[in-house]
C-alpha positions in Angstrom: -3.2 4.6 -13.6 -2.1 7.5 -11.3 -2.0 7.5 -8.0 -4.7 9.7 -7.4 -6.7 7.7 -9.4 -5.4 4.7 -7.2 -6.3 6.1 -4.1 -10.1 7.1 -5.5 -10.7 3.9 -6.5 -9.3 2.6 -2.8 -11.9 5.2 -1.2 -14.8 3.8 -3.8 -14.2 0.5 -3.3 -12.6 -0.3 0.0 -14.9 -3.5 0.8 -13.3 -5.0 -2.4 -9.8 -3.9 -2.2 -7.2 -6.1 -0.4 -5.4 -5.0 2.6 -2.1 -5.3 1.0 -3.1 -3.3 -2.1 -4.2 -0.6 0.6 -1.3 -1.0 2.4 1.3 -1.2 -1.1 -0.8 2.2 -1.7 0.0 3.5 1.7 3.5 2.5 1.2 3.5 4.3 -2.3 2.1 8.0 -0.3 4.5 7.9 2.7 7.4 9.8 1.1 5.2 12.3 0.1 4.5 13.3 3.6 6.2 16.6 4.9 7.1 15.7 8.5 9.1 13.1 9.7 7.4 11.9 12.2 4.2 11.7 10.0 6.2 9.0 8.0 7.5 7.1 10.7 4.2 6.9 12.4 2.7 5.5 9.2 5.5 3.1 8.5 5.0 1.9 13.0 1.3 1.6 11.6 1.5 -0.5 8.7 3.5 -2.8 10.6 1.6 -3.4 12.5 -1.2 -4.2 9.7 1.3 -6.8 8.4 1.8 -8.4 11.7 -1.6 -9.6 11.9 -2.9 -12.5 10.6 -6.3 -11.9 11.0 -7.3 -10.7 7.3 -11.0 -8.9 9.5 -8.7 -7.5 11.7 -6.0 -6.2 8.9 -9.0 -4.5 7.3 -10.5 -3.0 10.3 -6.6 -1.7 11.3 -6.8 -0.6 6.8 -10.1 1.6 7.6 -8.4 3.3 10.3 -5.7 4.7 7.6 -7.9 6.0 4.9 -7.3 9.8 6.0 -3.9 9.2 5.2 -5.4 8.9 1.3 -7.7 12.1 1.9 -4.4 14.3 2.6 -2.7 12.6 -0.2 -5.9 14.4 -2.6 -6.0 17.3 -0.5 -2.2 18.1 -1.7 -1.3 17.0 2.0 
């Protein structure tokens, strides 16, 4: 399976996807970003994702990354 086709089925089924296959995903996107600081901002985020232990509040912290797959499909 692509990546694209990854991140769609992410988007479709986010309720059902774990936070560390959104996060693997997210991990899998990063380089792809232009800037820097994009990247880097990313990586501070998911850390902070995997920090938690809280698996409601990992998924709440997930839902706040999905525009991250929207650029991806948008050709960033």
């Amino acid at each position: 399976m692509t990546l694209e086709n990854e991140i769609k089925e992410i988007l479709e089924n986010f309720e059902q996807t774990s936070s560390e296959r959104i996060l693997e995903i997210l991990n899998q996107i990063k380089p792809f970003f232009k800037n820097e600081l994009i990247s880097e901002y990313l990586q501070g985020k998911i850390q902070k994702i995997l920090d938690s232990d809280d698996d409601v509040e990992k998924k709440k912290l997930c839902r706040a990354l999905l525009p991250y797959f929207d650029w991806y499909l948008q050709g960033l």
